[in-house]
Backbone as JSON Lines, residues from 0, in Angstrom:
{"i":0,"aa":"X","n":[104.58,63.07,113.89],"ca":[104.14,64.23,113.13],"c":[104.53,64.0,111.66]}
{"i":1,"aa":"X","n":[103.7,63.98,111.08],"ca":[103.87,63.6,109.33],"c":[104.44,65.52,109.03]}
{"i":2,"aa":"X","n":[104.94,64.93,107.26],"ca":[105.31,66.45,106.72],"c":[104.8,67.65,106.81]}
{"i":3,"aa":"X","n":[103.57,67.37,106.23],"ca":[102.76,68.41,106.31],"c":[102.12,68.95,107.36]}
{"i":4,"aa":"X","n":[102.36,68.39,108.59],"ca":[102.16,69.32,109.93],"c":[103.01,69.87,109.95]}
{"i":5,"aa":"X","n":[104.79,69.36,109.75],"ca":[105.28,70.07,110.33],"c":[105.75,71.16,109.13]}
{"i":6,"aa":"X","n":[105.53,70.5,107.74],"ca":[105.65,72.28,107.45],"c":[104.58,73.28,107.61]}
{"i":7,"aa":"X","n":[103.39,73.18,107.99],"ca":[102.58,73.87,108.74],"c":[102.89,74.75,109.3]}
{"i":8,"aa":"X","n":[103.77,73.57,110.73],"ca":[104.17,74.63,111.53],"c":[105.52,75.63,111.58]}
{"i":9,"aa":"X","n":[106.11,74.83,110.64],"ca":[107.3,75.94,110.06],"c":[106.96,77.17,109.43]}
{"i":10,"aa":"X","n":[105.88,77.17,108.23],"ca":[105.1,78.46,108.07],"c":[104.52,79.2,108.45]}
{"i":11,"aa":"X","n":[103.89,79.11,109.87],"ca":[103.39,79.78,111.09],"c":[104.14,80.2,112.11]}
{"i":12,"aa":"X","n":[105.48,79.46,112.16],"ca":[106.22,80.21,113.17],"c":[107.45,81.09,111.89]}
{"i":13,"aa":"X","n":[107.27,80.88,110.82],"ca":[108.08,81.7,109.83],"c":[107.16,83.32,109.66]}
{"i":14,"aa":"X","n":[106.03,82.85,109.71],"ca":[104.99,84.2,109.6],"c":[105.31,84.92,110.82]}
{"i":15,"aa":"X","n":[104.92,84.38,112.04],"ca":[105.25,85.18,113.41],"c":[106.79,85.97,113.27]}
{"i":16,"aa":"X","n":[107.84,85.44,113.11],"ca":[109.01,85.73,113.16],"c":[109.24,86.94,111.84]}
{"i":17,"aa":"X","n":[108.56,86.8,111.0],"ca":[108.2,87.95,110.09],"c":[107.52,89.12,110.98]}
{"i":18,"aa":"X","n":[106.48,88.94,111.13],"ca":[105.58,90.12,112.02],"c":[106.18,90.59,112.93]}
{"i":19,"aa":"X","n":[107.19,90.08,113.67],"ca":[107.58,90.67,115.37],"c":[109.0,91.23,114.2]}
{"i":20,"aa":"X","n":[109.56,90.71,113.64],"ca":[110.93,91.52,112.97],"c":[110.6,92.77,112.09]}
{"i":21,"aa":"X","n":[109.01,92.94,111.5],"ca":[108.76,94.01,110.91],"c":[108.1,94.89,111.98]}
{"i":22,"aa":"X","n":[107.99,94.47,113.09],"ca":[107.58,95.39,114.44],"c":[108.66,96.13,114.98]}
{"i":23,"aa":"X","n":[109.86,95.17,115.04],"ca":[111.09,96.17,115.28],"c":[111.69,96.82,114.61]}
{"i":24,"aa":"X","n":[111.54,96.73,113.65],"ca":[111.83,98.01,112.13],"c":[111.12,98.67,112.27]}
{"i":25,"aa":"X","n":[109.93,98.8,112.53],"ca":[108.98,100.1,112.59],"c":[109.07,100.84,114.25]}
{"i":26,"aa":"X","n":[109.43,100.08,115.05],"ca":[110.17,101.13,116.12],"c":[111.5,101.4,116.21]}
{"i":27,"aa":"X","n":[112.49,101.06,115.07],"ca":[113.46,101.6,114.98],"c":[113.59,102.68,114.45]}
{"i":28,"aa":"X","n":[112.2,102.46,113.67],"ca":[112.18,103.64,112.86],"c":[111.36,105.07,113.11]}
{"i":29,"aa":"X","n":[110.72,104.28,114.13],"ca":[110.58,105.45,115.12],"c":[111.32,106.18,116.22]}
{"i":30,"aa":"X","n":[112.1,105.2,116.57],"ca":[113.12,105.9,117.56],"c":[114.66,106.99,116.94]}
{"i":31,"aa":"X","n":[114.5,106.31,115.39],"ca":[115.42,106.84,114.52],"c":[114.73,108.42,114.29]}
{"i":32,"aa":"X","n":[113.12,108.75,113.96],"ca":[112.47,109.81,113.44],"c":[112.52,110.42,114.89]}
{"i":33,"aa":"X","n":[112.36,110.02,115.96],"ca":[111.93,111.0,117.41],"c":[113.49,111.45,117.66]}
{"i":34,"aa":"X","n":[114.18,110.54,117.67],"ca":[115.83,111.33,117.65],"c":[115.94,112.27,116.97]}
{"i":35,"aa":"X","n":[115.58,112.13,115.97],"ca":[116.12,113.17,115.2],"c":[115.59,114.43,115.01]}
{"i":36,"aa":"X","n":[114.17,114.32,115.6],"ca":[113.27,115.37,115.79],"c":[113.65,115.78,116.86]}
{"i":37,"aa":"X","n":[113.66,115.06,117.82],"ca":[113.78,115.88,118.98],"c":[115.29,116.51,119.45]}
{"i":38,"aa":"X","n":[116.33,116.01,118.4],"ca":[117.58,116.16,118.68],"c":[117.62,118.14,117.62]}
{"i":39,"aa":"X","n":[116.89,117.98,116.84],"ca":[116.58,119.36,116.19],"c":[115.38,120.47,117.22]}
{"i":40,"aa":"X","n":[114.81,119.82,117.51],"ca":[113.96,120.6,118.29],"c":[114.98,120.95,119.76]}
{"i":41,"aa":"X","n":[115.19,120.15,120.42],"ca":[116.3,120.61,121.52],"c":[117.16,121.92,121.08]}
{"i":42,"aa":"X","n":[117.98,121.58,119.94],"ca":[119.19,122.55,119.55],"c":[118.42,123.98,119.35]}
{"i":43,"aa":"X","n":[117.29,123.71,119.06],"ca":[116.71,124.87,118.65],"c":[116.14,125.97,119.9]}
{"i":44,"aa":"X","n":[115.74,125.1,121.16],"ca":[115.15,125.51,122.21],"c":[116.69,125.84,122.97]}
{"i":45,"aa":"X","n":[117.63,125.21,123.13],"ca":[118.48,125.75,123.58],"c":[119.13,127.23,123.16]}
{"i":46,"aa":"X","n":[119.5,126.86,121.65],"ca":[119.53,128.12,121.22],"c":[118.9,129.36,121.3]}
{"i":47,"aa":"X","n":[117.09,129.16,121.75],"ca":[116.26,130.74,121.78],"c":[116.68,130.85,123.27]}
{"i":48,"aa":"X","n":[116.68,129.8,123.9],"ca":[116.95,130.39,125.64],"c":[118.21,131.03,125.72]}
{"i":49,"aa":"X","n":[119.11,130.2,125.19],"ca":[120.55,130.87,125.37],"c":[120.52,132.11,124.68]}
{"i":50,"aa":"X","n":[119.54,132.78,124.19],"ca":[119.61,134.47,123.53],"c":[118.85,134.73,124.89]}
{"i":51,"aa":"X","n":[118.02,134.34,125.67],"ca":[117.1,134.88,126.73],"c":[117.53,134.93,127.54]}
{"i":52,"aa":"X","n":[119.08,134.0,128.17],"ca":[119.28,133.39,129.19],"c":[119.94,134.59,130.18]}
{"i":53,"aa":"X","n":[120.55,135.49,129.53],"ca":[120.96,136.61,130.05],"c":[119.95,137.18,130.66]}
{"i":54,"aa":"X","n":[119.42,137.84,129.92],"ca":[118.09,138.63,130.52],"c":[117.22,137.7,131.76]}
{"i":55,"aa":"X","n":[116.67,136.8,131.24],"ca":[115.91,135.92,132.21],"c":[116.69,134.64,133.34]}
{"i":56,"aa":"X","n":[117.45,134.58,132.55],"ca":[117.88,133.61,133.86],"c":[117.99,132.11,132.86]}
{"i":57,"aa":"X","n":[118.5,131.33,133.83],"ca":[118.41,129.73,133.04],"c":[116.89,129.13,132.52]}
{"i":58,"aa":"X","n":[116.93,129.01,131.46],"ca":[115.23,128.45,131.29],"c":[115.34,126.35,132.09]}
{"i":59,"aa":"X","n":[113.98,126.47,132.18],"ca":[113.35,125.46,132.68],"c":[113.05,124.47,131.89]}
{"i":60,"aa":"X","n":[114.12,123.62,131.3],"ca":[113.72,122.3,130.09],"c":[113.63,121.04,130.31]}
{"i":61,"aa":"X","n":[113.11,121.18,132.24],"ca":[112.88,119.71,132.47],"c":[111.22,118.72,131.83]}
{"i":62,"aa":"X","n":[110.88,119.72,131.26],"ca":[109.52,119.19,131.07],"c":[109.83,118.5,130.29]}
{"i":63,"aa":"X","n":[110.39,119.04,129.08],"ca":[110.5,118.4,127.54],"c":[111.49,117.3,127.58]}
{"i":64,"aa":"X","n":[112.65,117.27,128.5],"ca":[113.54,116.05,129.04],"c":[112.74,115.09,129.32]}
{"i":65,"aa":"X","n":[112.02,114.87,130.56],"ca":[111.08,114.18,131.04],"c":[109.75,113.17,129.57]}
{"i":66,"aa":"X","n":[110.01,114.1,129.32],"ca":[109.28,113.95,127.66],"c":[110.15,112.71,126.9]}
{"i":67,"aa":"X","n":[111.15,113.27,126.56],"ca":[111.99,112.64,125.92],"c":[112.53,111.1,126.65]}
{"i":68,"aa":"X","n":[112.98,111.23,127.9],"ca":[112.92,110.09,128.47],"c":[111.08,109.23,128.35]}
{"i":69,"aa":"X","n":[110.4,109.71,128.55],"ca":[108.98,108.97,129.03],"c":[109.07,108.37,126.98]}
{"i":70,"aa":"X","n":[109.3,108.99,126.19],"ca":[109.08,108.23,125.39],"c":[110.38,106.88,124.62]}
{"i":71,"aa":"X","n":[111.36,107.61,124.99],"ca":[112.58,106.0,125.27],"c":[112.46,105.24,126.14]}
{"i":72,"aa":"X","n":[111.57,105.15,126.89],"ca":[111.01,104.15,128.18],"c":[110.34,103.35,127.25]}
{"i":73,"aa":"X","n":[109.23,104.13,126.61],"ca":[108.31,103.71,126.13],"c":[108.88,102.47,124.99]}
{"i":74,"aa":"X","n":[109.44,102.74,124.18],"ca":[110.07,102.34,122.96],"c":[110.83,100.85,123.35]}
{"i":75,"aa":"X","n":[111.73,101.39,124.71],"ca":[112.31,99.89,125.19],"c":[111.47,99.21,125.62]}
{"i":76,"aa":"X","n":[110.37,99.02,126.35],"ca":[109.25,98.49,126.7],"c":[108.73,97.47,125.54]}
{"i":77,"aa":"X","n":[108.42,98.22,124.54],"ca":[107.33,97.64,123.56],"c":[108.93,96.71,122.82]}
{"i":78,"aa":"X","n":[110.28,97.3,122.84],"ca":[110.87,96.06,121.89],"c":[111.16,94.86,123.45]}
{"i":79,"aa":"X","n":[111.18,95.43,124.76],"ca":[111.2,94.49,125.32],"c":[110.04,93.2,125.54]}
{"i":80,"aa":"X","n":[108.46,93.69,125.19],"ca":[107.41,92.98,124.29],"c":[107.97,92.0,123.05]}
{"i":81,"aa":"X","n":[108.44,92.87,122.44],"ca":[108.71,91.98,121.17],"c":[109.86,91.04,121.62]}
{"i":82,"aa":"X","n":[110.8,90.68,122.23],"ca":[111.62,89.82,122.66],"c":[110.83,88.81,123.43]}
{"i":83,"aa":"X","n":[110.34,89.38,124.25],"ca":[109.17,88.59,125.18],"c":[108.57,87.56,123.98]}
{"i":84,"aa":"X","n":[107.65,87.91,122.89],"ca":[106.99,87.8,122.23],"c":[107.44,86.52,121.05]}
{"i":85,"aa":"X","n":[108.62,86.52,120.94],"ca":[109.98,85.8,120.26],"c":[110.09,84.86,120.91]}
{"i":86,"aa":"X","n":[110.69,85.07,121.97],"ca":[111.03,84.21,122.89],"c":[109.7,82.73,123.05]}
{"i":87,"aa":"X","n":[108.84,83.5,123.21],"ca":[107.84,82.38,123.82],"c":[107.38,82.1,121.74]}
{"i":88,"aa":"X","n":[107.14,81.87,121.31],"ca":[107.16,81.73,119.47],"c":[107.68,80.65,119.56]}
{"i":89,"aa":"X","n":[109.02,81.14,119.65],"ca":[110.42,79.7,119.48],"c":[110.34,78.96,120.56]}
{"i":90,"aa":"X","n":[109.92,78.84,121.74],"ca":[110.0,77.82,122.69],"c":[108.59,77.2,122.1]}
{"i":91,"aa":"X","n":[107.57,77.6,121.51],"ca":[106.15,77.12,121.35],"c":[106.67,76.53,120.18]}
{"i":92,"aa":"X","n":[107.48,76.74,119.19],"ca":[107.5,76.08,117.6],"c":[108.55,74.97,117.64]}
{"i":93,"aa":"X","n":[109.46,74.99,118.71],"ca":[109.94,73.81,119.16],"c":[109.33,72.5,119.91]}
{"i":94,"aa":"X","n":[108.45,73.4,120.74],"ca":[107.99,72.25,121.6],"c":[106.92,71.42,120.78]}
{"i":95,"aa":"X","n":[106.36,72.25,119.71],"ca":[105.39,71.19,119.36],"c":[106.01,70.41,117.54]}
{"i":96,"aa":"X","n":[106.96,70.85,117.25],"ca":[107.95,70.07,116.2],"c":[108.75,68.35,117.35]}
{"i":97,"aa":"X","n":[108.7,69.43,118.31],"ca":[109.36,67.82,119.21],"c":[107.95,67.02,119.46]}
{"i":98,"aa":"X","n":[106.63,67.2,119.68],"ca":[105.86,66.48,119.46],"c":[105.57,65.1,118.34]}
């Protein structure tokens, strides 16, 4: 493999490794914005029930739990993609530099 393939392929697996690291910043930064939303929205729903809770009884906040889990599922999933995604990059930008 002469130079200029392989800085080729150093700039193509430098680009990939860019793209999948600005993929996990942008779901950090989503998991950072849904925390924090939903960590304000919770306090807030607890708080109107706990004025109701007397009168009515315990409110029912498995929906919005369920919610909240289904979308931290979600989130580990897609960075467990992006590891996936890494992973096979660097075994591919090795194997063909050892070419």
């Amino acid at each position: 493999m002469d130079n200029n393939e392989r800085w080729r392929l150093e700039e193509e697996y430098d680009e990939k490794m860019r793209l999948i690291n600005q993929a996990e910043e942008t779901i950090e930064d989503y998991r950072n914005q849904f925390h924090r939303k939903t960590s304000d929205l919770a306090d807030y729903i607890h708080r109107f029930y706990h004025e109701l809770e007397s009168e009515y009884g315990r409110p029912n906040t498995q929906h919005f739990e369920e919610n909240v889990a289904e979308f931290n599922w979600f989130l580990k999933q897609k960075q467990q993609e992006l590891e996936e995604t890494r992973d096979e990059a660097r075994r591919d930008y090795y194997r063909k530099m050892e070419e």
